[in-house]
N, C-alpha and C positions, 0 to 999 in steps of 0.2 A: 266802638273802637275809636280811641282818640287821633287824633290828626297827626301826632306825632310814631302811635303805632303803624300807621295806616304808610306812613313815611317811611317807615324803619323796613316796615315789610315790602315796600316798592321797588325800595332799594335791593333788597335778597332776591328777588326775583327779575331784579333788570328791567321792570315797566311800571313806568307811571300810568296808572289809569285816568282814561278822561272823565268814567264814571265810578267811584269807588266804591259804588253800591254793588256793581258785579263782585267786586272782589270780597267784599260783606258776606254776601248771599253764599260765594263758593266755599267758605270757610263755617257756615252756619250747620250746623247738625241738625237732625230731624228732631232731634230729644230739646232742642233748645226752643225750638216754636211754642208749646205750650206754654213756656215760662217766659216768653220775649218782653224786653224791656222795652223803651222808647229808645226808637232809633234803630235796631232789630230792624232784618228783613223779612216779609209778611212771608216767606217762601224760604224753605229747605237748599242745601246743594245735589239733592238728588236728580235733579235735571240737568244742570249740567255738569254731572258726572258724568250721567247718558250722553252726551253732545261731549265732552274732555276727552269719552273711551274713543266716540268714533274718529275726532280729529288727531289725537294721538297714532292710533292705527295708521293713518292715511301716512303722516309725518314719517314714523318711523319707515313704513314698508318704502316709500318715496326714497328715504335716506340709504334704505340696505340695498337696494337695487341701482341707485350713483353710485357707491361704494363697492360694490364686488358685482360687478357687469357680470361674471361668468357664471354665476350661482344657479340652477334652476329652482323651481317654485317651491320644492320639498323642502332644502336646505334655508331660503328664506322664510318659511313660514316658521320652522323650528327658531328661528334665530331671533326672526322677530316678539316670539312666545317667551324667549329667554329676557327679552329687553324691553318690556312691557308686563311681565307680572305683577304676580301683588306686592311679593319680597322686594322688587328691583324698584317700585314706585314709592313705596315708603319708604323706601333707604332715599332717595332722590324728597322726598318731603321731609326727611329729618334734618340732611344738608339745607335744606331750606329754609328750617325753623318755624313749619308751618304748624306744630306741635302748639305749640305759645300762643297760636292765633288761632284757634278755634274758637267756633262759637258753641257749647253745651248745655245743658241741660244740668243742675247739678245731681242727677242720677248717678250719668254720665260721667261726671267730673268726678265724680268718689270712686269709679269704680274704672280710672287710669284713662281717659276715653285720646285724651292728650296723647297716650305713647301706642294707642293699639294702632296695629298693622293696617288693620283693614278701613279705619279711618284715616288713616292717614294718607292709603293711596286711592283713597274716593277723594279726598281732599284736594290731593295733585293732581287732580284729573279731571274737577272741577275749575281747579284754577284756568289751567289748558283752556278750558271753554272760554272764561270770563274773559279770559287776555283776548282770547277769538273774535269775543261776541265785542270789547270793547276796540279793538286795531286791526283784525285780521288777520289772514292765514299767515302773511309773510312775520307778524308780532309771532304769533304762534310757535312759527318753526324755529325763530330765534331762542326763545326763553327754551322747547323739547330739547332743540341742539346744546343750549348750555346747561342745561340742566342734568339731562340726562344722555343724551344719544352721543355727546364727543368724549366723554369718559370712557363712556363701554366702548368705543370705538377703539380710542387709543388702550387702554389699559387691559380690557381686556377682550382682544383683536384674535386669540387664541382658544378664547371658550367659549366665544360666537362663534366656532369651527370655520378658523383661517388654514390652512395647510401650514406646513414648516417653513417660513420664510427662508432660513439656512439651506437648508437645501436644496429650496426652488432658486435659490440664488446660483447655489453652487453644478445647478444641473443647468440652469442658462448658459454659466460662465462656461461649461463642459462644450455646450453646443456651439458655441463662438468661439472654439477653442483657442479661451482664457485661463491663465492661473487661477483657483480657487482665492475669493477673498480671505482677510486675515482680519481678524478683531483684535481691538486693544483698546480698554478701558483707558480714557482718558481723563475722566472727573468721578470721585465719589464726594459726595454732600452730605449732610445732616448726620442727624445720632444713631446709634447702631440701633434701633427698635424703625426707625424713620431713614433709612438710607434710598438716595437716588444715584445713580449710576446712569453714567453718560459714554456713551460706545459708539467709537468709529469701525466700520468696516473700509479696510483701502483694498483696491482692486487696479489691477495692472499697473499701480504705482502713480496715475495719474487723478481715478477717481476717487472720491470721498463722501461717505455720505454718515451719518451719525444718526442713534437712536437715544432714548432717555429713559427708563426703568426703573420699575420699585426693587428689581431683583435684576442680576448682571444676563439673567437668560433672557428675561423681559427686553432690555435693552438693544441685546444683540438681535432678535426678531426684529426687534421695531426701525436698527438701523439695515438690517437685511430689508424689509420692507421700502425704508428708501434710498437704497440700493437698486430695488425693483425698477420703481419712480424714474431715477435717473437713467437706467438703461430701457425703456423704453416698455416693461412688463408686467404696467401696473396690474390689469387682470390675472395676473399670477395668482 
């Protein structure tokens, strides 16, 4: 891999490696050893994949357990299975463009090895390690967090089985006996296939809190949400 790929891809991933041979190695397939050129790492990414699965784990459950204090074990565990599959890690490696940067075999390589799933999220799970094994946990959780765990969070905060932010808003406001908040789209952006939607909920005429959305329902949850935030329910 040339100096300038090695660059291109540092950049996609947010870290410069001290050593760029982890990064080699994590990207390297098992079908490409047999055929390795000069320069080629003597060793596979199947190791740490093993070491990617288990630091990824740690990361996310760490993350789901800050983020909804009230959840018990059951609901985390499903949530975290949802945010760490194979589907959700190859979709998190193709935003990446980790595709481009394999290292194969050309068996491999004729027979699509670039787009398959299951390389792809051995690949992102290898990388996890390499980032680990070259900076540390705290490298680690930056690159998991931007990569994949603040998307799922914000976008979709609903099929990680969040409750109805709307309602738990409007059952608060009940208990404090507050007027129900009011929503009102205040910004749509982009083209109709790509629209963002930006929603304020105002509540008792003084407070204001906004959400941002692919879809105007998404938005409204999300500014319900910090809604929550501001009156004091984020466990909600």
């Amino acid at each position: 891999m040339a100096a300038g790929e090695i660059a291109e891809l540092e950049s996609a991933l947010g870290h410069q490696f001290r050593d760029p041979r982890l990064l080699l190695r994590a990207l390297t397939h098992s079908s490409r050893i047999p055929e390795r050129e000069s320069g080629d790492p003597a060793e596979d990414n199947e190791k740490l994949e093993f070491l990617g699965d288990a630091v990824l784990e740690l990361l996310v459950s760490e993350e789901l357990v800050r983020v909804f204090p009230g959840w018990g074990e059951g609901k985390l565990s499903k949530s975290r299975a949802r945010l760490v599959n194979a589907a959700a890690l190859s979709l998190a490696a193709q935003r990446l463009g980790l595709g481009r940067h394999l290292r194969l075999g050309k068996g491999e390589e004729k027979t699509g090895g670039r787009s398959k799933p299951a390389l792809l999220a051995d690949a992102y799970e290898a990388v996890i390690a390499a980032i680990y094994l070259d900076s540390g946990l705290e490298a680690a959780r930056g690159f998991v967090n931007r990569s994949l765990v603040e998307g799922a969070m914000a976008v979709e905060a609903e099929r990680l089985g969040r409750t109805d932010h709307k309602s738990a808003l409007q059952e608060l406001l009940q208990s404090r006996g507050m007027a129900p908040g009011s929503y009102h789209i205040v910004e749509e952006t982009g083209p109709d296939h790509q629209k963002m939607f930006r929603v304020e909920v105002r509540i008792a005429g003084n407070i204001t809190a906004v959400g941002a959305g692919k879809t105007k329902k998404e938005a409204e949850q999300l500014a319900a949400v910090a809604a929550l935030n501001i009156l004091g329910a984020e466990g909600l």
